[in-house]
Backbone bond lengths (Angstrom), bond angles and torsions (degrees), N, CA, C in turn:
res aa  C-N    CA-C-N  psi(-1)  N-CA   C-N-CA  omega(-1)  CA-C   N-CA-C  phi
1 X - - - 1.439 - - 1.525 111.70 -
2 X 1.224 118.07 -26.72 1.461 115.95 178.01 0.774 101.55 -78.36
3 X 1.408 164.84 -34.71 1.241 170.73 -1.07 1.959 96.03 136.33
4 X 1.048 106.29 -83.08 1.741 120.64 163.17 1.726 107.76 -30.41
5 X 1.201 99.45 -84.47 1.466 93.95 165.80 1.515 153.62 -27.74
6 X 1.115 97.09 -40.78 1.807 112.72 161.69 1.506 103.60 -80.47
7 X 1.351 112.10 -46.94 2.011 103.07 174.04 1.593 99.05 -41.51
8 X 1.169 116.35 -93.64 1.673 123.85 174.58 1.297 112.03 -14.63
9 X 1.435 145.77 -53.61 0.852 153.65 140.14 1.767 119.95 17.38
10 X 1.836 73.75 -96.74 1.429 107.00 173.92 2.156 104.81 -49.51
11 X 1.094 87.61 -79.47 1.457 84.37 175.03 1.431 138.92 -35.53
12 X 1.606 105.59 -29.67 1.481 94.75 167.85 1.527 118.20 -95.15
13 X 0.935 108.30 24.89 1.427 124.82 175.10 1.677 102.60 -112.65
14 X 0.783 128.67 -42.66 1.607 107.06 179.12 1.716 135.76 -77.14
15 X 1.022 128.15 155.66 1.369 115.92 -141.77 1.604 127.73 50.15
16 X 1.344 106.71 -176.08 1.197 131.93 -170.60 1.452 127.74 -80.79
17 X 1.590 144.60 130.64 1.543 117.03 -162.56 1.573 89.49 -97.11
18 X 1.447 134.04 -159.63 1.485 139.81 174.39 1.432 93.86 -75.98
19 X 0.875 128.41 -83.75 1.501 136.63 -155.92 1.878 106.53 -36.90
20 X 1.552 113.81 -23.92 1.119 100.13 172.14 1.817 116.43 -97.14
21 X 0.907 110.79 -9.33 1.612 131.17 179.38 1.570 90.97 -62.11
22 X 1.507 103.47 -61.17 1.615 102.19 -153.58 1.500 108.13 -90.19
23 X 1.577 112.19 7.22 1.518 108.96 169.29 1.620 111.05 -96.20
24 X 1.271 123.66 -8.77 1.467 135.77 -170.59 1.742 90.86 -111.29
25 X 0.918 123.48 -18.29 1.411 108.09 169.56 1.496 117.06 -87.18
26 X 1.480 93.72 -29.32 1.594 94.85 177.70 2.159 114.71 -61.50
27 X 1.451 95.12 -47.06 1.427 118.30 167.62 1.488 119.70 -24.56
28 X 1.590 95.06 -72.60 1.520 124.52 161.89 1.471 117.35 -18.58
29 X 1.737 99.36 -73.74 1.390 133.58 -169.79 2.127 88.97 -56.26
30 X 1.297 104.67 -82.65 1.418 84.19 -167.58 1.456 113.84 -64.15
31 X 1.187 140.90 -2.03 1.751 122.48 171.20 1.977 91.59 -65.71
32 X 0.737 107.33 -61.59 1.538 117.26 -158.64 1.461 97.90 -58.02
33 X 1.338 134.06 -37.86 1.631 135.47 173.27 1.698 107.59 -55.51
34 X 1.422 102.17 -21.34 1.732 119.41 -169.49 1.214 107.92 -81.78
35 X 1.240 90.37 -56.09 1.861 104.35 -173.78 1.212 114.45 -64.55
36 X 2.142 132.17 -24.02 0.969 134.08 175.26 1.315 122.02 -84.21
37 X 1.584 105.28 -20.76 1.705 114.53 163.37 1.525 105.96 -67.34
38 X 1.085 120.04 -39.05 1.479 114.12 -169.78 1.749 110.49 -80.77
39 X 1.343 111.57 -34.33 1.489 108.63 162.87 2.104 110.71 -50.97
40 X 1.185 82.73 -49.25 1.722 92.53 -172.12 1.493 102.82 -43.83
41 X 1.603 121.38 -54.25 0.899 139.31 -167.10 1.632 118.08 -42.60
42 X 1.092 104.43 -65.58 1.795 147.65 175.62 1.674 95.04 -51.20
43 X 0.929 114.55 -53.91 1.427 103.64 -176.90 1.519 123.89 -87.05
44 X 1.504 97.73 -10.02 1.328 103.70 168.39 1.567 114.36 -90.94
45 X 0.950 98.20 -22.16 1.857 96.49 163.52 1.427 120.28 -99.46
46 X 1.370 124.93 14.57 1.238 122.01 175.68 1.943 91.24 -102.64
47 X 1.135 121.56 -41.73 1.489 128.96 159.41 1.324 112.08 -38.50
48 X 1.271 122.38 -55.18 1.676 106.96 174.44 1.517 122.89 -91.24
49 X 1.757 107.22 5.17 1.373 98.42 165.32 1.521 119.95 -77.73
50 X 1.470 107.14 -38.41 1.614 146.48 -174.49 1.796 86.81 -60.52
51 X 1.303 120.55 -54.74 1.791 114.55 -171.08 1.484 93.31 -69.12
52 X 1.192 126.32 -66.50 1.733 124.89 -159.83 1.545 101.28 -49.95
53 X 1.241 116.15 -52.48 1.398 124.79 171.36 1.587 122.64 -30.72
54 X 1.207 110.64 -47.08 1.484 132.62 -163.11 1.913 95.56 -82.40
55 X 1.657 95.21 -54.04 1.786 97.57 -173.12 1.851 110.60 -55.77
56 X 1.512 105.41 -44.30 1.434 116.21 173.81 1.823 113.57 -48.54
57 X 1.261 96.49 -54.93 1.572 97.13 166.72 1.757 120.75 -57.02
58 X 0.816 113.66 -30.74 1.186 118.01 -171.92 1.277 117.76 -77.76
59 X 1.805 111.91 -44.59 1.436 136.02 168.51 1.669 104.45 -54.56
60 X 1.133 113.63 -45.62 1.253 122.19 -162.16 1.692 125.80 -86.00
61 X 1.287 87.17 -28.48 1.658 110.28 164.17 2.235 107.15 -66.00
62 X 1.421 100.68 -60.94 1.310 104.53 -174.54 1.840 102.99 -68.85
63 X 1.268 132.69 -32.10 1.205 118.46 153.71 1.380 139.31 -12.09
64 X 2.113 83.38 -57.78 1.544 102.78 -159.83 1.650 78.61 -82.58
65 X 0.989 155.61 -10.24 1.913 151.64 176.77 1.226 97.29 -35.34
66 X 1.546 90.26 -62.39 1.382 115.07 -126.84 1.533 91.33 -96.58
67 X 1.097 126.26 -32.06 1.664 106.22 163.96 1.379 134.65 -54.73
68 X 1.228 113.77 -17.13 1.667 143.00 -165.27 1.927 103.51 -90.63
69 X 1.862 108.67 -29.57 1.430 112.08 -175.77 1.599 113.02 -61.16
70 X 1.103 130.67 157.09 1.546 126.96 149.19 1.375 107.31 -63.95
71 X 1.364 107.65 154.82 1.409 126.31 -167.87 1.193 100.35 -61.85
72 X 1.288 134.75 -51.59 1.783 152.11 172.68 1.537 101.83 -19.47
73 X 1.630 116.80 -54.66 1.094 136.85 -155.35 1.865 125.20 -81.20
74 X 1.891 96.56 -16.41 1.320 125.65 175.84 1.202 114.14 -78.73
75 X 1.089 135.58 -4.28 1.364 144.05 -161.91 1.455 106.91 -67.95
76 X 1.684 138.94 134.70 1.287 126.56 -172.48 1.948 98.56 -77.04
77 X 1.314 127.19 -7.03 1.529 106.19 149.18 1.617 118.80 -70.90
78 X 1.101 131.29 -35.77 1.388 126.65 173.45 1.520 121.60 -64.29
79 X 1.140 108.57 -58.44 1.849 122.56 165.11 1.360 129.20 -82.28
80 X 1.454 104.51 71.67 1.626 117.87 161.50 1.550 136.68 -53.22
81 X 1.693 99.29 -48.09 1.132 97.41 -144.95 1.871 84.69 -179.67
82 X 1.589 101.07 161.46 1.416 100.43 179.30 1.571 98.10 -146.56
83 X 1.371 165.70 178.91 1.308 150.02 -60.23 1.780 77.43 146.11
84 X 1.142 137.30 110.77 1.840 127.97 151.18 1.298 116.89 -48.10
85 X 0.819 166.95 124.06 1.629 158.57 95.50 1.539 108.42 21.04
86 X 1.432 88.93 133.52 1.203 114.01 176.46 1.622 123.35 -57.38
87 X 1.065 136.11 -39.90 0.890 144.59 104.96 1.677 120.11 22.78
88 X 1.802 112.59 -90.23 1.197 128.64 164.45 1.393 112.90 -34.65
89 X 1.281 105.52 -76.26 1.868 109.72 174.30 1.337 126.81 -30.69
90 X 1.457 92.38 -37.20 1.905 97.71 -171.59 1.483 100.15 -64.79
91 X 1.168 124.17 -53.59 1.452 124.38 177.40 1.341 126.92 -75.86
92 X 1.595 109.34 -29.87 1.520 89.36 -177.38 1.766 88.39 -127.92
93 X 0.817 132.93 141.20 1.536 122.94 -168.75 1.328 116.57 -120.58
94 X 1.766 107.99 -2.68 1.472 110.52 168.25 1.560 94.38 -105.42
95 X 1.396 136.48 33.34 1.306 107.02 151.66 1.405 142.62 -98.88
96 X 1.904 113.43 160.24 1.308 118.90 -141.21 1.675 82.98 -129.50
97 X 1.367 108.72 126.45 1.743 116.73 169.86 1.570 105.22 -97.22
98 X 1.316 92.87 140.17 1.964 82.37 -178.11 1.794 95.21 -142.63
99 X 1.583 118.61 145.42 1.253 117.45 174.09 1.451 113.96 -108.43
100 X 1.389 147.61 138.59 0.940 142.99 149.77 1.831 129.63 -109.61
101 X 1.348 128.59 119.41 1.461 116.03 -144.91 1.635 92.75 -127.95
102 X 1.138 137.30 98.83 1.484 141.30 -154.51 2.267 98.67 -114.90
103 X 1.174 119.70 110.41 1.406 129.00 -153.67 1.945 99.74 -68.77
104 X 1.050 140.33 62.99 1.226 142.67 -179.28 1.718 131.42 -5.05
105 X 1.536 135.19 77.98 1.716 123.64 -146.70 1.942 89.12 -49.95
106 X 1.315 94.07 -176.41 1.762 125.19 -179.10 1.261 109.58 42.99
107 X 1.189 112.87 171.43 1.460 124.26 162.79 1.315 127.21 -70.47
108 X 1.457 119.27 166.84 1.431 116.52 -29.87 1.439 125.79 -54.79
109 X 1.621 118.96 156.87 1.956 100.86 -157.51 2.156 85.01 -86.14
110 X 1.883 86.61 130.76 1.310 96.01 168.28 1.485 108.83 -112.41
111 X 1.401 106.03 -171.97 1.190 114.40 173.08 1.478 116.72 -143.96
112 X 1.479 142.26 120.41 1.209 147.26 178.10 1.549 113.78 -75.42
113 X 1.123 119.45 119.48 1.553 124.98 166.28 1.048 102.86 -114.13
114 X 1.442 118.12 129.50 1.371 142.10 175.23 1.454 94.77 -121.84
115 X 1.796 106.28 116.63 1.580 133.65 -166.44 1.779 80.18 -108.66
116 X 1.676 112.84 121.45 1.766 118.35 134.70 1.594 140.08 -140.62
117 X 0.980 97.37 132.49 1.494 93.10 169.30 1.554 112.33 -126.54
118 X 1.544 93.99 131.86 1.599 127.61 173.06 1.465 104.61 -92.21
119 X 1.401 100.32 -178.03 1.114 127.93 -140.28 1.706 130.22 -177.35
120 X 1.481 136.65 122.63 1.285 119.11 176.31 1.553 86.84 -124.23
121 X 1.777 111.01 154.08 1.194 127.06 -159.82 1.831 106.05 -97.20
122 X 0.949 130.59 167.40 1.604 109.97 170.42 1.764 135.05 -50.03
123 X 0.960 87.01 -4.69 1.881 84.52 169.97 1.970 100.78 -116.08
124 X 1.241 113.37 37.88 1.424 110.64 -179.11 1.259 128.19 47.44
125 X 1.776 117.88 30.79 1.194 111.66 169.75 1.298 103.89 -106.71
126 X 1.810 99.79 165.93 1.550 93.07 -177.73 1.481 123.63 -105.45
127 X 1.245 117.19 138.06 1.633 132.10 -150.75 2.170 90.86 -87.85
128 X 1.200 106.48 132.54 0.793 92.97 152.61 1.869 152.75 -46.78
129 X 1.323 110.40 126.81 1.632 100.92 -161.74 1.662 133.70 -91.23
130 X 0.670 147.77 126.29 1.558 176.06 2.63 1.526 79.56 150.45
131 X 1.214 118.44 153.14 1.983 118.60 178.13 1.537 87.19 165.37
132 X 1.597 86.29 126.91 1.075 115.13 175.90 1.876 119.46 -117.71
133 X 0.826 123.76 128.91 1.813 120.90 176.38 1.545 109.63 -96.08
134 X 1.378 122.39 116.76 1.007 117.39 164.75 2.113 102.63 -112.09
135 X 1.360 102.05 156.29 1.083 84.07 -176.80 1.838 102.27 -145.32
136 X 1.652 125.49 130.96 1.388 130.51 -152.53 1.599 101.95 -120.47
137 X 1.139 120.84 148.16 1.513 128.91 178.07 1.148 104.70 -123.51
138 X 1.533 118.17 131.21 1.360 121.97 171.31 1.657 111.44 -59.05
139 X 1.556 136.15 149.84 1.067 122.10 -173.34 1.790 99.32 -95.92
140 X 1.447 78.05 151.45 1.990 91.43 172.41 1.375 134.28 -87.68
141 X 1.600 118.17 114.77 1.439 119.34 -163.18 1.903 95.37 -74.92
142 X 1.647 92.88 115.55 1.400 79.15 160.37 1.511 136.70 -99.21
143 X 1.486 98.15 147.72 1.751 114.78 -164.99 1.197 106.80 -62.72
């Protein structure tokens, strides 16, 4: 009979009872709820690196336009506004290009271009916008 007893023993001692199964599953369950927020995360900021990325290009491309114009052509009646790229749209499809061209006092006469493009993110808020300064000097006739 002692004999029986130590079997039993032994046996209810090996393995695992429920209560510890379902506390390591619970464990489990939230690491992995963690780890899928943090995937979520990561890709949601690789999405707004990939958009800012795209607006900078875009800013930076029409920059290079607009350095190439005659001065005549800089005028804030001439430079309104610019059209996104196709390109731009494909990825971000609420974006808005906007020019602002402010006439610089003293010499030499400059001119400030302030390049932006905005943007609202998928829940329709708006992401901060991309702005670029380019800035042009009329050239000097020399006397």
């Amino acid at each position: 009979m002692g004999r029986l007893t130590a079997m039993k023993r032994r046996s209810s001692r090996r393995g695992m009872t429920l209560v510890e199964v379902l506390a390591s599953l619970v464990i489990l369950g939230a690491a992995m709820a963690a780890l899928l927020q943090l995937v979520a995360l990561a890709a949601q900021q690789r999405r707004g690196m990939n958009e800012r990325r795209l607006a900078l290009q875009e800013a930076a491309n029409q920059a290079e336009r607009i350095a190439l114009l005659p001065w005549d052509q800089t005028s804030p009646e001439k430079l309104t506004g610019w059209q996104p790229s196709e390109d731009l749209l494909a990825a971000i499809p609420t974006a808005q290009c906007s020019v602002a061209v402010t006439e610089e006092p003293g010499a030499p006469r400059g001119r400030r271009i302030r390049l932006e493009v905005g943007w609202t993110n998928s829940v329709q808020q708006p992401v901060e916008p991309v702005t670029l300064t380019v800035w042009r000097f009329a050239e000097e006739v020399a006397p």
